[in-house]
C-alpha distance (Angstrom), angle and dihedral (degrees) to the residues before:
residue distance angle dihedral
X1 . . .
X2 3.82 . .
X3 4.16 115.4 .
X4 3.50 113.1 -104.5
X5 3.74 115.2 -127.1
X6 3.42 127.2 -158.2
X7 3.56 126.0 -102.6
X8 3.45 122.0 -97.5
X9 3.49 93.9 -119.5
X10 3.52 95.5 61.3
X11 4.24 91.0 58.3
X12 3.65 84.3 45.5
X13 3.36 98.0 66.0
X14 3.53 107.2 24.2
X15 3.77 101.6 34.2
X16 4.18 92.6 -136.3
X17 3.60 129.8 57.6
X18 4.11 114.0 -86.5
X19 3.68 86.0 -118.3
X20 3.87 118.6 87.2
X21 3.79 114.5 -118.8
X22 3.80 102.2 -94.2
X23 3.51 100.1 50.1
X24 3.48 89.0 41.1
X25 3.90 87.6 64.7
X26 3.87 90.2 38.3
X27 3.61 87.0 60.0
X28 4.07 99.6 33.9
X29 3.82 89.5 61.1
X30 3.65 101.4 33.5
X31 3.35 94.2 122.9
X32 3.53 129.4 68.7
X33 3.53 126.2 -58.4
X34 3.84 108.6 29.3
X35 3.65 101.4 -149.3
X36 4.12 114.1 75.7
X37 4.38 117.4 -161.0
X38 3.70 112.1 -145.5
X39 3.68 105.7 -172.4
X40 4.10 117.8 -156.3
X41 4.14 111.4 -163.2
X42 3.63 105.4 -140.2
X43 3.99 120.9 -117.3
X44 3.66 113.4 -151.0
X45 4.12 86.8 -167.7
X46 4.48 91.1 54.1
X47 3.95 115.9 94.9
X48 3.05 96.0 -173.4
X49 4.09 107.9 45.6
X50 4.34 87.8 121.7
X51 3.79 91.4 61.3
X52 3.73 93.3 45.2
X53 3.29 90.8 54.7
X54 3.40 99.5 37.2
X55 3.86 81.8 63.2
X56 3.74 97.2 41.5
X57 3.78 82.7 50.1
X58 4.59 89.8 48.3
X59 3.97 83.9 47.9
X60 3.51 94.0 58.1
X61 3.51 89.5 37.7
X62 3.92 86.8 59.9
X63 3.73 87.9 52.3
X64 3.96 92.3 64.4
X65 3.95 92.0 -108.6
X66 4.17 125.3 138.0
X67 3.98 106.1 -130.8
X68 3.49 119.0 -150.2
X69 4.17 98.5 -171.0
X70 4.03 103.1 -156.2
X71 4.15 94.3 -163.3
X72 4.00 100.7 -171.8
X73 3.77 93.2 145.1
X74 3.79 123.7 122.6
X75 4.00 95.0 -94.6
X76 3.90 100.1 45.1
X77 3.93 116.3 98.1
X78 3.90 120.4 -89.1
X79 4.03 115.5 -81.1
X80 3.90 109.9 -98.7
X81 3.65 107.5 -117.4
X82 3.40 88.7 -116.2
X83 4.25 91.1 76.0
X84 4.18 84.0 69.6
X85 3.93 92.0 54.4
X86 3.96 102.8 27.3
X87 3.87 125.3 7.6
X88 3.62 92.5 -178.5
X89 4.07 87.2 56.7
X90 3.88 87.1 48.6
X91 3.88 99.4 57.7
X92 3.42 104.1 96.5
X93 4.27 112.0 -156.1
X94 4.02 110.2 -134.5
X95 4.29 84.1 -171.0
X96 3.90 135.1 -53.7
X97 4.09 106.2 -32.0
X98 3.89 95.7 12.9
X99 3.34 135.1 93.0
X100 4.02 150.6 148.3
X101 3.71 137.8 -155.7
X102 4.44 114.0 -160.1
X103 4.05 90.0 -137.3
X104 3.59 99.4 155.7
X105 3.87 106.9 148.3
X106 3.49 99.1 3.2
X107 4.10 105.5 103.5
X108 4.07 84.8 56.2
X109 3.65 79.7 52.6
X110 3.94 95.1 47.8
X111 4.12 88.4 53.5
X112 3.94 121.5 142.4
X113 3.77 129.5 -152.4
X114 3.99 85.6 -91.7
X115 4.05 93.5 56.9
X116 3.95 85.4 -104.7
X117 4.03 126.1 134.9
X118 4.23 98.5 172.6
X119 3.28 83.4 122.0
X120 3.61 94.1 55.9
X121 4.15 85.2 50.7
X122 3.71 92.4 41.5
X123 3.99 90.1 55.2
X124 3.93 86.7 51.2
X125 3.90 92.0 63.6
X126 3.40 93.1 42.1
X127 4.01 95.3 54.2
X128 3.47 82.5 44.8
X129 4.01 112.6 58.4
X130 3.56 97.7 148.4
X131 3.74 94.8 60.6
X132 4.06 119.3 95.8
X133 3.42 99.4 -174.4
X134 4.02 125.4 33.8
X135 4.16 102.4 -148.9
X136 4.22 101.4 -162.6
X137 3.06 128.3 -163.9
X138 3.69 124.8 -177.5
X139 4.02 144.4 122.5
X140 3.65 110.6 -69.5
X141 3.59 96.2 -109.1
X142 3.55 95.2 49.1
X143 3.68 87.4 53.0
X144 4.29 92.2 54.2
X145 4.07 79.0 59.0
X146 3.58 99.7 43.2
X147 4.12 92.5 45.6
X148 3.28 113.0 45.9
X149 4.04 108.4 -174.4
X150 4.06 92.7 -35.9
X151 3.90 110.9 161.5
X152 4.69 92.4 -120.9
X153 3.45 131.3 124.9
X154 3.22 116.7 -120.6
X155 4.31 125.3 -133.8
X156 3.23 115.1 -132.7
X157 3.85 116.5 -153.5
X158 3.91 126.6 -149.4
X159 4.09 138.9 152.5
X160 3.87 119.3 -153.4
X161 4.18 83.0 -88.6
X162 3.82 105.2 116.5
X163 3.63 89.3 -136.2
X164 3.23 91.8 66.6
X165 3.16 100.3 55.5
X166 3.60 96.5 53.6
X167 3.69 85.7 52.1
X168 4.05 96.7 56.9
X169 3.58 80.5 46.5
X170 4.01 92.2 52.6
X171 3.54 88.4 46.5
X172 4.19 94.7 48.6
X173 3.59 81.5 54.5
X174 3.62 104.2 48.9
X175 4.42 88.4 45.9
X176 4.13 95.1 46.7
X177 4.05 89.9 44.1
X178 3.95 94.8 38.2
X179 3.71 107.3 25.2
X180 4.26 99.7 23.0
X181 3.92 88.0 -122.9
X182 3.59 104.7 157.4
X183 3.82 109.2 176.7
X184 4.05 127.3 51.4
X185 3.98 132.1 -165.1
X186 4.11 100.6 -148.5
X187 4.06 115.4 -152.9
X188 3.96 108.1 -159.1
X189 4.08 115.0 -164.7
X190 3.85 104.7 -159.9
X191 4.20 140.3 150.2
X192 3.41 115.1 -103.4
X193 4.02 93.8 -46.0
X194 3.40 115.1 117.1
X195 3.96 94.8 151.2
X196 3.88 88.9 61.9
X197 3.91 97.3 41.6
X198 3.92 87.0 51.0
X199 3.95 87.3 50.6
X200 4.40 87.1 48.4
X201 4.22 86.9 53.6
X202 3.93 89.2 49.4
X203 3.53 96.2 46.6
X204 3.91 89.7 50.3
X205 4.03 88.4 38.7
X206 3.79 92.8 52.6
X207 4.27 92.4 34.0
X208 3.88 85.7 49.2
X209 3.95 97.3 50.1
X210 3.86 95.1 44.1
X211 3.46 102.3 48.0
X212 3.65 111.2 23.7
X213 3.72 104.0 25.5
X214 3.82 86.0 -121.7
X215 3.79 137.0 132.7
X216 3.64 139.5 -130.2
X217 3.69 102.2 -149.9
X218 3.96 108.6 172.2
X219 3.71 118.6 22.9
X220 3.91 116.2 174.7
X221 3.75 119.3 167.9
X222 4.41 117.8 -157.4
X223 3.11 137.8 -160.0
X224 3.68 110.0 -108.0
X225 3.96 88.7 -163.0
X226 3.98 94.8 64.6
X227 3.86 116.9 87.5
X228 3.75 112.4 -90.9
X229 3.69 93.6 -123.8
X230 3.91 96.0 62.4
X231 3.63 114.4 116.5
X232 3.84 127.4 -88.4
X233 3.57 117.6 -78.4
X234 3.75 116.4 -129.8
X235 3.31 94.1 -107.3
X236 3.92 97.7 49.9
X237 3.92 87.8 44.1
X238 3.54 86.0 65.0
X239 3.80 100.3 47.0
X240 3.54 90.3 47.2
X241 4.20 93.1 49.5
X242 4.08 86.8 43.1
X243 4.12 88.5 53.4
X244 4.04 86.5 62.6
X245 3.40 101.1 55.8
X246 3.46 124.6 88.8
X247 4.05 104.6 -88.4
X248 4.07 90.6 -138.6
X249 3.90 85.7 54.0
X250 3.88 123.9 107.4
X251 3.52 127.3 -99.7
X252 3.62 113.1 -83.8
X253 3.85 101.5 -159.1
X254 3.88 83.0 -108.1
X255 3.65 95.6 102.8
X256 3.96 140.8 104.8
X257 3.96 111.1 -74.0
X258 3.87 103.6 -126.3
X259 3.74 118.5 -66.0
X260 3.56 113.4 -99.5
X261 3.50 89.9 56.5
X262 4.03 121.8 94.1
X263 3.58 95.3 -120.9
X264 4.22 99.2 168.3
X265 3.50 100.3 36.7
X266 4.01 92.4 139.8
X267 3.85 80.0 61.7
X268 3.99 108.2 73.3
């Protein structure tokens, strides 16, 4: 049966789910396979990708989940060497349900003779058993490889640069052609403009719908200024919660009301 998810009411005014962390996981990952993949497409034209997600990361956090973050993009550090001998050795623990493995330039070195490394990304979960939810992030293309035809949703990433924008869309493009991926959850770091992200999540909405058929179902902008410990917004609760159910599962009423409206007002 589908995981129920609280209403957004209830992390509204109490700023954590009713439920107490344990059975929060027990019910989270009820269902099947315990571990959940979040993948995040880099964007080479985003400052501020490690704070958004270092906040994706506190939200699931919130939601009682271990995160292993897997950062192979083009910005993260290099892999230690020890990730080609031991991954368990590799993962570095950042405190009780975080953690982070350096993997840049290690899928392209995980590559078989059909330009596929899910057996690079399957060998990460396994090394990893006490993670719940697997938060990648790598460059889109890298990602097609590293996928396969996995049921996720990918998150977008953007700033209020244009470029970026045109980049999340590039990548959006490249998934839903490549990988079949049809809907998106869009993270926007900005400064105290939450008019002009909201206008950057239509665009992509209305771009995304029009030419690719796709959707945009979860966009949440931060502000990179606050700390990255503060708690979850509303809005980024619910992203996070709607990453851990299964993708093929109904709506639960828990998701984003449709863009153009100002759904986090109380936020900014």
């Amino acid at each position: 049966m589908p995981v129920q998810i609280p209403s957004v009411d209830e992390w509204s005014s109490t700023g954590h789910g009713p439920m107490d962390q344990a059975e929060g996981l027990r019910r989270l990952f009820a269902s099947g396979r315990r571990q959940r993949l979040v993948p995040v497409a880099f964007n080479a034209h985003v400052d501020c990708t490690p704070i958004l997600l270092e906040r994706l990361a506190g939200a699931l956090h919130e939601l009682g989940a271990h995160t292993l973050v897997v950062d192979a993009a083009d910005s993260a550090p290099r892999a230690n060497a020890m990730a080609e001998i031991d991954l368990t050795a590799a993962i570095e623990s950042l405190g009780e349900r975080m953690s982070y493995l350096a993997a840049r330039g290690l899928p392209l070195r995980h590559v078989n003779t059909r330009g596929s490394c899910e057996a690079w990304l399957s060998a990460v979960e396994t090394a990893a058993p006490q993670a719940d939810v697997i938060l990648l992030h790598a460059n889109p293309r890298d990602l097609v490889r590293l996928l396969g035809r996995r049921e996720v949703r990918p998150v977008l990433v953007t700033s209020l640069d244009p470029a970026s924008l045109t980049d999340a869309y590039t990548s959006m493009k490249l998934l839903a052609q490549r990988s079949n991926l049809m809907t998106f959850d869009l993270l926007t770091g900005m400064a105290g403009a939450p008019k002009a992200a909201q206008r950057i999540a239509e665009r992509l909405a209305s771009c995304a719908d029009s030419f690719l058929g796709a959707v945009v179902r979860e966009a949440v902008w931060l502000d990179k200024r606050d700390p990255a410990d503060s708690p979850a917004t509303p809005a980024l609760a619910r992203l996070a919660a709607n990453q851990l159910l299964d993708p093929e599962a109904p709506d639960t009423g828990f998701g984003l009301a449709p863009l153009g409206v100002a759904h986090d007002q109380h936020a900014y």
